[in-house]
C-alpha positions in Angstrom: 96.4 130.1 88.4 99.5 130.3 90.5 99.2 129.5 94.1 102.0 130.2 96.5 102.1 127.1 98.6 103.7 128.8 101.9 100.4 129.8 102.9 99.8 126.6 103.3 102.1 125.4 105.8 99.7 122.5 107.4 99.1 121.3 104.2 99.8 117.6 105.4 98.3 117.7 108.4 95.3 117.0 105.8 94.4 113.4 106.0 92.0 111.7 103.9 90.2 109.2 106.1 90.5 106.1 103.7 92.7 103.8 105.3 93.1 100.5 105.1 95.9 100.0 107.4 96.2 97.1 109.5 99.0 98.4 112.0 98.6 99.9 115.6 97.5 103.6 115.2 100.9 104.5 117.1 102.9 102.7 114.0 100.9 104.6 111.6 101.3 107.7 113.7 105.0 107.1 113.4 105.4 106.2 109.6 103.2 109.3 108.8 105.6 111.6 110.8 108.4 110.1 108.3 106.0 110.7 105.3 105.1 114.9 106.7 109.0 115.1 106.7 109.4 114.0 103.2 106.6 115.8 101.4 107.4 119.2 103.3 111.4 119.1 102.6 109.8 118.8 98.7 106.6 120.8 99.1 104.3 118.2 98.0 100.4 119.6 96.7 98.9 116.6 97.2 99.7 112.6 97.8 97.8 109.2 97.3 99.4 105.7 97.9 98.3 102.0 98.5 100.6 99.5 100.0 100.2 95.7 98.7 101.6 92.8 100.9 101.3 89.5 100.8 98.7 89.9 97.3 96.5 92.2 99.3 96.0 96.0 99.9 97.3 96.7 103.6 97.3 100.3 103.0 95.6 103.3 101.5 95.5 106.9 102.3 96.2 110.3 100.7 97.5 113.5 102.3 97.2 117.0 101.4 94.6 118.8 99.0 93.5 118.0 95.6 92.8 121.8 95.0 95.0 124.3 96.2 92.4 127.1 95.7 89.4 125.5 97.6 91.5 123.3 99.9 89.9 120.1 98.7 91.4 117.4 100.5 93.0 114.2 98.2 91.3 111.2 98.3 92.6 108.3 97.1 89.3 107.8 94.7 90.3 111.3 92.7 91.5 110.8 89.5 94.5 111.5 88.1 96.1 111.9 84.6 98.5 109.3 85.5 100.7 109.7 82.4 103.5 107.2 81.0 102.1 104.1 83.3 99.4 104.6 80.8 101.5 102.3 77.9 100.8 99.5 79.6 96.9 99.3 79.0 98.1 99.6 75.5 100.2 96.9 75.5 97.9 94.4 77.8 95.4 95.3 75.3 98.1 93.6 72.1 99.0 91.0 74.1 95.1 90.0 74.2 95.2 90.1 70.8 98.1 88.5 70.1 96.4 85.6 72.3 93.7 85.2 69.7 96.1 85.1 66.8 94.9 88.5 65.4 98.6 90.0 65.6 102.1 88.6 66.0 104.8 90.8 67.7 106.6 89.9 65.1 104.1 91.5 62.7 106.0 95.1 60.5 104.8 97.7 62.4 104.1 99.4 58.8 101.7 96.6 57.8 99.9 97.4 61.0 99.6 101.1 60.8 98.7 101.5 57.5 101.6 103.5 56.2 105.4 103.0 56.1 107.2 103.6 59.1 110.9 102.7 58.2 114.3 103.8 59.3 115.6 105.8 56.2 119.1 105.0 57.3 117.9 101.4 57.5 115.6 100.8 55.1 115.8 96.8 54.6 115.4 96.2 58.6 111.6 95.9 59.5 110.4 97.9 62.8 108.1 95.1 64.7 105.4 95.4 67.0 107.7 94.6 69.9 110.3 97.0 68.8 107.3 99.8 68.8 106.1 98.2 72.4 110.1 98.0 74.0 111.1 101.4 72.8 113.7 99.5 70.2 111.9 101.1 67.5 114.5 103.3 66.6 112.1 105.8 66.6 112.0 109.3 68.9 110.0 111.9 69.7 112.4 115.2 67.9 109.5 115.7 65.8 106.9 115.5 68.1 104.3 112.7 68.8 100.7 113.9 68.6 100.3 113.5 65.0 101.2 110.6 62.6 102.4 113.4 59.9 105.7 114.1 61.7 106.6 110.6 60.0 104.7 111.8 56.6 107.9 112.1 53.9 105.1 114.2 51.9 104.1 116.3 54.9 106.9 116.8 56.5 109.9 117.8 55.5 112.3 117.1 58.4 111.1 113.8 58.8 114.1 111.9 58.9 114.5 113.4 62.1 112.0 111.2 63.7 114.4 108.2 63.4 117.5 107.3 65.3 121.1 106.5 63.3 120.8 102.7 65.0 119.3 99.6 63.3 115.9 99.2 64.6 116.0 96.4 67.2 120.0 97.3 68.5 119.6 100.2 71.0 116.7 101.8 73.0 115.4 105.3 73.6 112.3 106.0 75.3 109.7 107.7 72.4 106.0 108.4 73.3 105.2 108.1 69.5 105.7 104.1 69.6 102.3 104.3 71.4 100.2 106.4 70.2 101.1 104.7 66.9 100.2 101.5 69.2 96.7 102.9 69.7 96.1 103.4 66.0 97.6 99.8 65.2 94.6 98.6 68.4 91.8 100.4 66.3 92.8 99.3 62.7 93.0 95.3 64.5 89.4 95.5 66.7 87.9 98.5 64.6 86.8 100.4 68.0 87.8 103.3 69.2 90.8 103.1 71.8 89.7 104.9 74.0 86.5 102.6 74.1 88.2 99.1 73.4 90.2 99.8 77.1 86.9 100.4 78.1 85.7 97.1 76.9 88.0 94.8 77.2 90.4 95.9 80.2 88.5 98.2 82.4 85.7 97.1 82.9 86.4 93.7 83.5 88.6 94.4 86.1 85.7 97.0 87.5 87.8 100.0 86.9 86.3 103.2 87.0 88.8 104.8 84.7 89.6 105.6 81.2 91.5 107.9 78.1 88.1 110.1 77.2 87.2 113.3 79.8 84.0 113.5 78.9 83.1 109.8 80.2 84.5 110.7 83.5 82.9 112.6 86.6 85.3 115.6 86.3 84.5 116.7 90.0 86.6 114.1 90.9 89.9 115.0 88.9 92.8 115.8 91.2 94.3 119.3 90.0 97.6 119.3 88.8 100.4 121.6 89.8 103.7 122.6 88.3 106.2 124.4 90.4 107.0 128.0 88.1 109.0 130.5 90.1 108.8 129.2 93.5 104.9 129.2 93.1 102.6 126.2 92.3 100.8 127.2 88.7 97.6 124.7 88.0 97.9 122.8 84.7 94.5 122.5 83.6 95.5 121.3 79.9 96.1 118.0 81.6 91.8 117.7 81.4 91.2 119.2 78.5 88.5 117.2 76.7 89.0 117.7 73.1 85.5 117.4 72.3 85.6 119.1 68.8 88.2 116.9 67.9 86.5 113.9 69.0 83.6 114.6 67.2 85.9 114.2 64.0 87.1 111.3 64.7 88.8 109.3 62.2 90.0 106.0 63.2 94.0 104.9 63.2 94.4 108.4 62.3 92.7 110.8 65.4 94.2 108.3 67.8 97.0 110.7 69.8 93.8 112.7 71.1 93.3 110.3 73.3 96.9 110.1 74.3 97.7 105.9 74.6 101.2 107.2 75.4 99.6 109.1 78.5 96.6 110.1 78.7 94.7 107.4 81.6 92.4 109.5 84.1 92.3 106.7 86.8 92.6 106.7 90.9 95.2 105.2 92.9 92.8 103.3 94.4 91.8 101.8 91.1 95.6 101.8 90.0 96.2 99.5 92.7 93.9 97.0 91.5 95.7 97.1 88.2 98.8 96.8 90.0 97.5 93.8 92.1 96.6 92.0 88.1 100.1 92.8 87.2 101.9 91.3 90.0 99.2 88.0 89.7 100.6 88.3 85.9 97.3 88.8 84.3 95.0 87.7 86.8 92.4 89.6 89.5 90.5 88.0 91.3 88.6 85.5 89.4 89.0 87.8 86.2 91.8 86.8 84.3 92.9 89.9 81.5 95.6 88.0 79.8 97.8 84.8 79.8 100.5 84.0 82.6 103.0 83.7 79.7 101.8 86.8 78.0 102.3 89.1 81.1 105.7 87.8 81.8 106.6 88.6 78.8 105.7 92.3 79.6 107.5 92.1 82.4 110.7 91.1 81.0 113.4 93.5 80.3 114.6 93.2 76.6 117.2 95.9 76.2 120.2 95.5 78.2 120.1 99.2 78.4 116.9 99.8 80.6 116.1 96.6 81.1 112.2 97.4 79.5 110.2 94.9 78.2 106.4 95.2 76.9 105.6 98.9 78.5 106.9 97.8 81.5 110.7 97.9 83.4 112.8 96.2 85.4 114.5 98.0 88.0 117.3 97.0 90.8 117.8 100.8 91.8 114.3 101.8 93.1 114.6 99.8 96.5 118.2 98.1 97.5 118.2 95.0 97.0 114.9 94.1 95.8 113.9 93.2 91.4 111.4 95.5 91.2 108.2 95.6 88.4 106.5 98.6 86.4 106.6 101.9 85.0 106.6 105.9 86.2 104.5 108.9 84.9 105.4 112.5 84.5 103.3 115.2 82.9 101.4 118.2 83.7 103.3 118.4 87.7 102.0 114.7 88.4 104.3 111.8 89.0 103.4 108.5 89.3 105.1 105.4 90.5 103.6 101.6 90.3 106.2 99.3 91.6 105.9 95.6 92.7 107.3 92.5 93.0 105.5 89.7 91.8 107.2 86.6 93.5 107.1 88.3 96.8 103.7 90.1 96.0 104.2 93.4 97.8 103.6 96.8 95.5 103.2 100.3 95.8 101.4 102.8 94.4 102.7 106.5 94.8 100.8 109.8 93.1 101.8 113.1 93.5 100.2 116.4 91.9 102.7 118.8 92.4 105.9 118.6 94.1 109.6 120.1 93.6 110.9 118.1 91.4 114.0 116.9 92.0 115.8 114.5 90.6 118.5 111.9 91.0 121.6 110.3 88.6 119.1 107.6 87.7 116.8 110.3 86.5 113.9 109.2 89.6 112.0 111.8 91.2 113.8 112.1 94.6 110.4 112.5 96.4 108.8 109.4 95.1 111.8 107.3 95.6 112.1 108.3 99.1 108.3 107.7 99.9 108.7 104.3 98.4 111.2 102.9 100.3 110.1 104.3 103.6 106.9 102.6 102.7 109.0 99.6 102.2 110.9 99.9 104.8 107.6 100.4 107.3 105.5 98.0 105.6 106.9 95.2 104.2 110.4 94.9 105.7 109.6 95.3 109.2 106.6 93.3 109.3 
């Protein structure tokens, strides 16, 4: 459905009334004057954020509609498909087990899986589990990555493809199929389904009201997402699609990229924020601790020079001058998302939008959600 946004010229005069703010209404009068100036030079649908300072949320609000057809406002309790900040539940989840000795990072990644997984141009260098989890697996995404055959030397015939012409563990290049090979390896360990085990063992303890499976989710409250075709916003409704047949013939550490580990987390930025806040305590929220200190600083640090990624999660110096920023982005569907944060200084941000022009800068950030970020920073945590 395509949806010409100019008829919609007060879009973010919209606010949701979820705020947590603790600034004088004329500051937050001021900073969200900034904010309209932003989303309308990039025609924003739709946008949720939470500010953390100080280890604590100081603010959360979302602007502008979460259906462009019925004029649904955003709150920041919809859900989103929050796409490639979904890899680190994956990887939190390994880290658990590598905790309690189940699995070694070290471990051959085609041990794990249950099927070889080996650079052809390479073929006495093993792939590791931290390989698959850094993106120095060598491996890419040419083929595709929502089925295990594109890596099948029976099934496919252009399989070779799939692999880069560097030795495993050299060189990076960002590749969905690391993970949802990740979520296989998760079910072959624990014998769950991925999309459950999350459930288990990360969500709910955290009191998350998230997850990778549609059809456990209230679907009234998923944020519509919008991609800009044509100077028109067209709804992309395949980002919910449920998948229910396929689900039902389920077969496990095979079935596993229906659930999308690469991608496919429905969760709020409220919620998201939470996460955020376990991150930047490395592992802990609350009284709930998920993992080790020592096992989330290892996620956090960068292992290839090139991107500076470590365990599903980056290391950046170019998101806000000056500061060593924490976490991951998400693109699919029209959404982007952004979970930044520092942990020493404990100050994060959460930034969602579902549909925006999508712009982009020589460090290959959305211009939109880089420039809401650091005004946030710049209102919130610098000048404060």
């Amino acid at each position: 459905m395509k949806i010409n946004l100019k008829r919609f010229k007060s879009l973010f005069c919209l606010f949701a009334a979820v705020s947590m703010s603790t600034v004088t209404m004329a500051q937050s009068a001021s900073f969200e004057s900034d904010l309209k100036k932003i989303t309308d030079k990039y025609d924003a649908v739709g946008l949720a954020i939470v500010v953390v300072k100080n280890g604590k949320p100081v603010y959360e609000k979302a602007f502008g509609y979460k259906d462009l057809e019925t004029k649904a406002p955003l709150t920041t309790n919809d859900l989103f498909r929050i796409a490639s900040i979904s890899k680190s539940f994956s990887s939190t989840a390994i880290m658990q087990l590598v905790e309690q000795g189940k699995v070694s990072l070290d471990d051959d990644i085609s041990d794990l899986a249950g099927f070889k997984i080996r650079n052809p141009k390479f073929p006495d260098t093993k792939i590791t589990l931290e390989m698959m989890l850094s993106h120095r697996s060598s491996l890419n995404d040419n083929n595709g990555y929502f089925t295990f055959d594109v890596l099948d030397t029976t099934k496919n015939k252009e399989w070779e493809k799939s692999y880069n012409s560097y030795e495993p563990g050299t060189d990076y290049e960002y590749c969905n199929l690391n993970f949802n090979i990740i979520g296989a390896v998760l079910e072959r360990l624990t014998e769950v389904r991925f999309d459950n085990y999350i459930k288990r063992q990360i969500l709910n303890p955290l009191n998350l009201d998230a997850g990778y499976c549609v059809d456990s989710l209230d679907q009234s409250r998923f944020a519509k997402l919008y991609d800009k075709i044509d100077g028109e916003y067209d709804e992309q409704s395949a980002a919910y699609y449920p998948r229910s047949e396929e689900i039902r013939n389920y077969k496990m550490g095979v079935s596993t990229p229906v659930f999308s580990p690469t991608g496919g987390m429905k969760i709020s930025a409220h919620d998201l924020g939470k996460y955020m806040q376990m991150n930047m305590n490395y592992g802990k929220l609350g009284k709930k601790r998920i993992i080790s200190k020592a096992s989330s600083q290892r996620m956090q640090k960068g292992l290839s020079p090139k991107e500076n990624y470590g365990l599903a999660l980056l290391e950046t110096y170019q998101l806000i001058p000056g500061e060593h920023m924490i976490g991951h982005t998400g693109s699919a569907y029209g959404l982007y998302s952004n979970m930044f944060f520092e942990p020493k200084k404990k100050f994060g941000f959460v930034v969602i939008t579902n549909g925006c022009i999508p712009t982009i800068d020589r460090n290959e950030d959305i211009v939109m959600s880089k420039e809401v970020i650091n005004l946030l920073y710049q209102d919130f945590i610098k000048k404060r």
